[in-house]
C-alpha positions as CSV (number, residue, x, y, z in Angstrom):
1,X,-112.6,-56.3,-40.5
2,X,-111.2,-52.9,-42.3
3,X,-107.5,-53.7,-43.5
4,X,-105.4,-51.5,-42.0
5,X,-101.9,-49.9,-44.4
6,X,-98.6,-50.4,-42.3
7,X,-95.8,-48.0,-43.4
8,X,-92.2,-48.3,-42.2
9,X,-90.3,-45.2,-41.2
10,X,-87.7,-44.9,-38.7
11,X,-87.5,-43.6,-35.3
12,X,-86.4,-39.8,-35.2
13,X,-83.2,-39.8,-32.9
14,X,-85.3,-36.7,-30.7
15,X,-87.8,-39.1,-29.8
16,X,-85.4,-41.8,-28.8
17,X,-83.3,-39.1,-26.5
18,X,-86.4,-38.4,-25.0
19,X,-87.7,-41.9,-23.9
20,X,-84.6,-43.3,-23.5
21,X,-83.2,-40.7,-21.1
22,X,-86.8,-41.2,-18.8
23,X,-86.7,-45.3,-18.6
24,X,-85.6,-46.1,-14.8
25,X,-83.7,-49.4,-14.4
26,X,-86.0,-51.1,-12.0
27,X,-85.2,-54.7,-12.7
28,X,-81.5,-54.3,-10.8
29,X,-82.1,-52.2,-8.1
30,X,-81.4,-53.6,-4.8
31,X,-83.5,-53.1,-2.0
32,X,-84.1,-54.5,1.7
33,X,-86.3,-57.4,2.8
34,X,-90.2,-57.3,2.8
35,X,-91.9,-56.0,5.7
36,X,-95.1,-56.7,7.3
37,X,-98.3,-55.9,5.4
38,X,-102.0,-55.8,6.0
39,X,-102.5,-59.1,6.6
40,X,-99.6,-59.2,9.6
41,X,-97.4,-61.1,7.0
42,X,-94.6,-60.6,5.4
43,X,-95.8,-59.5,2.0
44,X,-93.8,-59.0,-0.2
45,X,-91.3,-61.5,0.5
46,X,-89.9,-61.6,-2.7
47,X,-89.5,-59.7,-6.5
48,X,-92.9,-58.4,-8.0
49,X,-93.2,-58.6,-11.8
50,X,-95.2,-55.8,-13.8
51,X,-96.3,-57.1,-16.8
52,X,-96.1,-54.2,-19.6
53,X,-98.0,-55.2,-22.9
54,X,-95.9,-53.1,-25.1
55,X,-92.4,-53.0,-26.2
56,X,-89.6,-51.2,-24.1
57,X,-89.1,-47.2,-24.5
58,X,-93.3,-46.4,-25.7
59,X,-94.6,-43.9,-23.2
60,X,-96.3,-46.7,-21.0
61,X,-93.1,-48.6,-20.5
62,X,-91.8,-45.0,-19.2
63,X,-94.6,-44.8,-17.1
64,X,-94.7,-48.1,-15.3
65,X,-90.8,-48.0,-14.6
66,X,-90.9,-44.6,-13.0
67,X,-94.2,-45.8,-10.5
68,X,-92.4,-49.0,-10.4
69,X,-89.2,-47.5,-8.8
70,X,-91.5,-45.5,-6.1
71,X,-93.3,-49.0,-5.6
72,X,-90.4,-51.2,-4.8
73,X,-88.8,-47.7,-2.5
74,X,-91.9,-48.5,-0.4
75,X,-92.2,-52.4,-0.5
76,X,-89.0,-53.1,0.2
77,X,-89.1,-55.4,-2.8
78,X,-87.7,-54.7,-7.0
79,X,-90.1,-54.7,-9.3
80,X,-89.7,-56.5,-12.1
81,X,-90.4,-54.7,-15.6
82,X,-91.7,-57.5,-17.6
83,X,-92.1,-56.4,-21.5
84,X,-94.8,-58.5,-23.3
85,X,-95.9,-56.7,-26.6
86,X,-98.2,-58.1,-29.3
87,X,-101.7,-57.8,-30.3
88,X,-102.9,-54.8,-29.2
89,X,-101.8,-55.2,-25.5
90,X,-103.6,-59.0,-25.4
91,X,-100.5,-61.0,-25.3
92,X,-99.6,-59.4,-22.2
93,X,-102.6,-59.2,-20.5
94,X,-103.3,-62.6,-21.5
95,X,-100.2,-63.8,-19.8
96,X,-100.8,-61.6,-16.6
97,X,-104.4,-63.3,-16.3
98,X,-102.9,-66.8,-16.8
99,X,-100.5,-65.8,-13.3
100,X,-101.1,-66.4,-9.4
101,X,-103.3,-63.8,-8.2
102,X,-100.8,-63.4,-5.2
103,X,-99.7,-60.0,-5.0
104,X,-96.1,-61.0,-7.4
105,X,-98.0,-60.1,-10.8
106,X,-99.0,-56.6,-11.8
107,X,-100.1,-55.5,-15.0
108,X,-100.4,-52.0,-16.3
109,X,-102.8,-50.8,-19.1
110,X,-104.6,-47.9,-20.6
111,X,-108.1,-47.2,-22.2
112,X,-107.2,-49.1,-25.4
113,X,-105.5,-52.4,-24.0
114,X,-107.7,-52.3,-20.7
115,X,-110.8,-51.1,-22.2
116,X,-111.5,-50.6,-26.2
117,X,-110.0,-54.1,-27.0
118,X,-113.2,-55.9,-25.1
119,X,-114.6,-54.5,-28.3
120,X,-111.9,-54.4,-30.9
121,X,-111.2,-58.2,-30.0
122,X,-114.2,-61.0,-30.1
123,X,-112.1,-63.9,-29.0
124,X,-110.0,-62.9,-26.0
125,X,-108.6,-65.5,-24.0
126,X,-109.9,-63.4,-20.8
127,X,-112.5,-61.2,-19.4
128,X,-111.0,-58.1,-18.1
129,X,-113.7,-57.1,-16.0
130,X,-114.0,-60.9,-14.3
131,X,-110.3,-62.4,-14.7
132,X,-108.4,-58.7,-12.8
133,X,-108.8,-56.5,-9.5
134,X,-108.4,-53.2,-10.4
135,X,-105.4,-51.6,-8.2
136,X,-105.2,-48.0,-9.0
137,X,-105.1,-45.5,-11.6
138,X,-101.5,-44.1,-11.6
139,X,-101.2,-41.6,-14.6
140,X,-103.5,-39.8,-17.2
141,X,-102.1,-38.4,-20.7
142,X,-103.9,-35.3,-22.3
143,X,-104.0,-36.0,-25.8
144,X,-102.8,-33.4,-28.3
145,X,-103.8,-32.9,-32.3
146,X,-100.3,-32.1,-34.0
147,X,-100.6,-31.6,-37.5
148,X,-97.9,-30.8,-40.2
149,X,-96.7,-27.4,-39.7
150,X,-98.2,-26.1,-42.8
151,X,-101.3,-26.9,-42.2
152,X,-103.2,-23.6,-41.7
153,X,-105.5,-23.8,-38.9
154,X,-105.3,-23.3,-35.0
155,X,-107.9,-24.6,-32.6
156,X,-110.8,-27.5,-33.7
157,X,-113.0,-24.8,-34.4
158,X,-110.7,-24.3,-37.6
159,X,-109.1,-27.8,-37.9
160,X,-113.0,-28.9,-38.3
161,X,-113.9,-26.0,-41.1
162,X,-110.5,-27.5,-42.8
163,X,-111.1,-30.9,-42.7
164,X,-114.4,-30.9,-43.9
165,X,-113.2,-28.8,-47.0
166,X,-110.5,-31.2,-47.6
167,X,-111.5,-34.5,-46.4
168,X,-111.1,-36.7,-49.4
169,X,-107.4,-35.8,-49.8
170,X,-106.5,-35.6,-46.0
171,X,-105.3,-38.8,-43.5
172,X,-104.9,-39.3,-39.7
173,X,-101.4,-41.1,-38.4
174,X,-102.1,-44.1,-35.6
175,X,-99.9,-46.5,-33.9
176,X,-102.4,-49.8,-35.1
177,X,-106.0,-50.2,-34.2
178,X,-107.0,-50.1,-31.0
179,X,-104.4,-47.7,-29.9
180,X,-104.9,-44.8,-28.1
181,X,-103.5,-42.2,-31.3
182,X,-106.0,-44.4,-32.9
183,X,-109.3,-44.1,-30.6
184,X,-108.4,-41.0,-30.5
185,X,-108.7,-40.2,-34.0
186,X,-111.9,-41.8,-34.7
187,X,-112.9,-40.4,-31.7
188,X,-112.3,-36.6,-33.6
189,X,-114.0,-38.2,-36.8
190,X,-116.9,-39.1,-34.7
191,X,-117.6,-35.8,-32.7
192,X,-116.7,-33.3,-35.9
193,X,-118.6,-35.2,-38.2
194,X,-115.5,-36.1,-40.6
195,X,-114.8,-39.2,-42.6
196,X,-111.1,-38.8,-42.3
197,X,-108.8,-42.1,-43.6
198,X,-106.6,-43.7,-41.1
199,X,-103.0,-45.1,-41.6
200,X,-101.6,-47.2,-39.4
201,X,-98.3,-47.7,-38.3
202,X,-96.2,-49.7,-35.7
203,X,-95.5,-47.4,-33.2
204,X,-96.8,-44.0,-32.6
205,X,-93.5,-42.3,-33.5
206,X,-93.0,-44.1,-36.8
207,X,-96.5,-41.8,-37.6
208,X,-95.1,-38.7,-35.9
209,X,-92.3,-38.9,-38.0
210,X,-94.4,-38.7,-41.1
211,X,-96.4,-35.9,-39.9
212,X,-93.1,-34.0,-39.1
213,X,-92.0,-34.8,-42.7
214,X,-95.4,-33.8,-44.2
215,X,-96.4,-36.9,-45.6
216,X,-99.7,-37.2,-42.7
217,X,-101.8,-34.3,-42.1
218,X,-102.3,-35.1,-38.3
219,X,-102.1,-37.3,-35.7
220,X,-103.4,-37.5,-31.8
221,X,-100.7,-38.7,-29.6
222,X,-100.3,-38.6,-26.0
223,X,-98.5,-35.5,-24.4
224,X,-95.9,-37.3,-23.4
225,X,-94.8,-37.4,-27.0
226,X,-96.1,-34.7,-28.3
227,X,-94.8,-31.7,-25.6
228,X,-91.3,-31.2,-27.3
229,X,-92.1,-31.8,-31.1
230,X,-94.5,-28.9,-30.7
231,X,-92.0,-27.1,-28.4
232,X,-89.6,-27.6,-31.3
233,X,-92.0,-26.4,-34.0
234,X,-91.3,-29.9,-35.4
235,X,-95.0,-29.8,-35.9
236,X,-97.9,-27.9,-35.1
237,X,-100.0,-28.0,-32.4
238,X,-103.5,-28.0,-33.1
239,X,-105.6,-28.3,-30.0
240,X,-105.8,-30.1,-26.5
241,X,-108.2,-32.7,-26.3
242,X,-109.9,-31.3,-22.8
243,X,-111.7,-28.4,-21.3
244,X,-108.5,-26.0,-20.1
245,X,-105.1,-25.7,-21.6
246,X,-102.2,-27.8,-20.1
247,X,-99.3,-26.1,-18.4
248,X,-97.1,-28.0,-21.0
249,X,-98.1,-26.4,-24.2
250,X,-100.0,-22.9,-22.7
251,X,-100.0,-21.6,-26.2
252,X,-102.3,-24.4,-27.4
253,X,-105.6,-23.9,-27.4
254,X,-107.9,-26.3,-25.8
255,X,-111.2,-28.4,-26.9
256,X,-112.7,-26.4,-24.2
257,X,-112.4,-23.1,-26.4
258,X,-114.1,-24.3,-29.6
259,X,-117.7,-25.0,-30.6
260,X,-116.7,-29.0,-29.0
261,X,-116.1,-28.1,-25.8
262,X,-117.0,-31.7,-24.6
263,X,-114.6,-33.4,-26.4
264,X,-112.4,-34.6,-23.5
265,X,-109.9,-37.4,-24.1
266,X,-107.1,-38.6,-22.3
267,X,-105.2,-41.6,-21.9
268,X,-105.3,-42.8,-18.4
269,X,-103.6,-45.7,-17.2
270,X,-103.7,-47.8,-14.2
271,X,-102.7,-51.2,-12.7
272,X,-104.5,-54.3,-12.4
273,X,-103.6,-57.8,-10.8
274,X,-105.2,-61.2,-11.4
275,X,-108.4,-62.0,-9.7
276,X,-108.3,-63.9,-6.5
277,X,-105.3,-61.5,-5.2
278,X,-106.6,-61.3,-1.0
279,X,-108.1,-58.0,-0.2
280,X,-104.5,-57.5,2.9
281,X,-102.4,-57.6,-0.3
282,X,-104.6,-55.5,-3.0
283,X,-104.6,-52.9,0.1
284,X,-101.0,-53.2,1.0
285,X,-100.2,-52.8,-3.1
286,X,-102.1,-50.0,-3.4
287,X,-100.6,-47.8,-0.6
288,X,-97.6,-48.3,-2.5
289,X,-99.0,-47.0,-5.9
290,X,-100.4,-44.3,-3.9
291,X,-97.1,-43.5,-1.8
292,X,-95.8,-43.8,-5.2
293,X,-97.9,-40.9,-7.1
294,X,-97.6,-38.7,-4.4
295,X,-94.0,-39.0,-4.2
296,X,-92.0,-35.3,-5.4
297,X,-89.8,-36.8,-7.3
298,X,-92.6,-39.0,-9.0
299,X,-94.9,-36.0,-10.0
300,X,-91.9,-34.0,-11.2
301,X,-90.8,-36.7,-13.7
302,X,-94.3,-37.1,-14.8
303,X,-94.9,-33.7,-15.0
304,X,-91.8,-33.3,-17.1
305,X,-93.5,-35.6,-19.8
306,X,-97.1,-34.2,-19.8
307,X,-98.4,-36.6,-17.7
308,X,-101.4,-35.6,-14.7
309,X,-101.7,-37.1,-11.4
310,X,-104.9,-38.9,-11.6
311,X,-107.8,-37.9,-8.8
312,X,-107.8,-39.4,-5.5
313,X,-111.0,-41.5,-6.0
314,X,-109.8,-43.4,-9.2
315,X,-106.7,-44.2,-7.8
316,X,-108.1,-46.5,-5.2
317,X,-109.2,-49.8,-6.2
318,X,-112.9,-48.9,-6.5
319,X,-112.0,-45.6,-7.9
320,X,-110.2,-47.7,-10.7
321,X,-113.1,-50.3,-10.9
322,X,-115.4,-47.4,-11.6
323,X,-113.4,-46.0,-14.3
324,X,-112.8,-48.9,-16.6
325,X,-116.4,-50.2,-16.3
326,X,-117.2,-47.1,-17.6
327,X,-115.1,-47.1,-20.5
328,X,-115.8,-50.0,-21.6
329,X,-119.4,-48.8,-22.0
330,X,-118.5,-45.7,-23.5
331,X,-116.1,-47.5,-26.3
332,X,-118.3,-50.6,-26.9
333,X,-121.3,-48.5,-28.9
334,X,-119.0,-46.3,-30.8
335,X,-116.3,-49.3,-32.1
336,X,-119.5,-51.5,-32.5
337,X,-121.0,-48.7,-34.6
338,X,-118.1,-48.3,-37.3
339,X,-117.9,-52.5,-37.6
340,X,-113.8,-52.0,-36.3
341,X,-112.7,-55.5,-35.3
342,X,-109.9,-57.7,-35.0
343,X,-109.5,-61.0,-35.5
């Protein structure tokens, strides 16, 4: 296993206004009784916990409480926001795989907790292709390269040129291994042919802030995070890890425009419950998440933060199946091939 440097910094007040002020209180909102699903039951008759594996106040904690309020509108039931951090995700999906699979446990994950840690990982206590029924996706991140606002280059084709000039002396922020700031820096290493040093971090922000203040050259972070510091010119903003520009930052050029056009990453994200959940209930659950997403006020506050409404087919259950199947193929060979593990 590589050892990994942690540094400490502390959370810029900017970034805690901004997730802060997004969180929705779902936990304590009150709402009628369950009405009759699928099956002709009455499902849900009673609170549904999503399981979140990270800490409150990250960008899939926002995420999950704003489909979670659009969910529990259309149930007729709250939705619990359960926070379960640790180990890359694995402490909370663990404990989502140990639950019922009734319909009253929901987890949410994203291409590193869902499907880089079957690599990362060699003794999980589950299988998440076996042990969870994919639900839905509900939300995809376009990822953005920031880098230190001196550093003199705009678009990969120059951030490449750069890097490969400077290499020795340069170093990529990320929020631990297996995260998605950190796939998605080995993921730039890998397709531009750099050998660029990682330095991991706690939390995505603890990076940013060292990129802001100089001390990182770059870091690839989810728009949600990323929209206002480059905004701000807090930091600059490099490229758009996808084929077009996003409406968010439409002075940022995208991968699309550079000599590695097919470099396309995003963080999606999506919900799962255990296996064994009945087919009436995975049906009735995912008419909510769909109700949900489609919801005005749902796409507006995602919009606000970056985030893109995921296609139609990958945000019903096969859809979803589809998707992380495929991921986990398409992470397995390039994790296996740099020996990154966990214990």
């Amino acid at each position: 296993m590589k050892k990994e440097k942690f540094i400490r910094s502390e959370t810029c007040d900017a970034r805690r206004r901004l997730l802060l002020g997004a969180a929705v209180a779902t936990a304590s909102a009150a709402f009628p009784l369950g009405r009759a699903g699928a099956s002709g039951g009455a499902f849900p008759s009673k609170p549904i916990v999503l399981i979140v594996p990270f800490a409150p106040g990250g960008p899939t904690d926002v995420l999950a409480r704003v489909i979670a309020e659009g969910m529990a509108k259309d149930l007729g039931q709250p939705i619990i926001v359960e926070n379960t951090p640790g180990a890359g995700g694995t402490v909370g999906n663990a404990r989502a795989a140990r639950m019922a699979g009734d319909g009253y446990t929901l987890l949410i994950g994203n291409v590193g907790t869902l499907a880089a840690n079957t690599t990362l990982y060699k003794k999980l206590p589950y299988d998440i292709l076996k042990d969870f029924i994919a639900l839905g996706s509900v939300g995809d991140a376009p990822q953005v390269l920031s880098a230190r606002k001196d550093l003199p280059v705009s678009g990969l084709d120059e951030f490449a040129a750069y890097a490969r000039d400077h290499a020795k002396e340069m170093n990529f922020g990320a929020a631990g291994v297996g995260s998605g700031s950190f796939l998605g820096g080995i993921l730039l290493n890998e397709r531009l042919g750099l050998k660029i040093t990682a330095v991991n971090y706690r939390g995505a922000g603890q990076a940013l802030n060292d990129v802001i203040a100089g001390h990182l050259d770059y870091l690839v972070d989810s728009s949600t995070t990323s929209v206002g510091y480059v905004k701000s010119n807090m930091v600059r903003g490099v490229a758009v890890l996808r084929p077009q520009r996003i409406a968010a930052l439409p002075d940022v050029p995208a991968a699309g425009e550079s000599a590695f056009a097919d470099l396309h990453y995003d963080i999606w994200n999506m919900l799962l419950v255990p296996q064994g959940t009945p087919a009436p209930v995975v049906e009735r659950l995912n008419q909510a998440l769909r109700n949900s997403v489609a919801a005005p006020a749902t796409r507006e506050r995602l919009s606000g933060s970056g985030i893109e409404v995921p296609n139609s087919h990958s945000q019903t259950p096969e859809g979803a199946a589809e998707l992380l199947a495929s991921e986990v193929q398409r992470w397995t060979p390039i994790l296996t091939k740099l020996n990154i593990t966990v214990d």
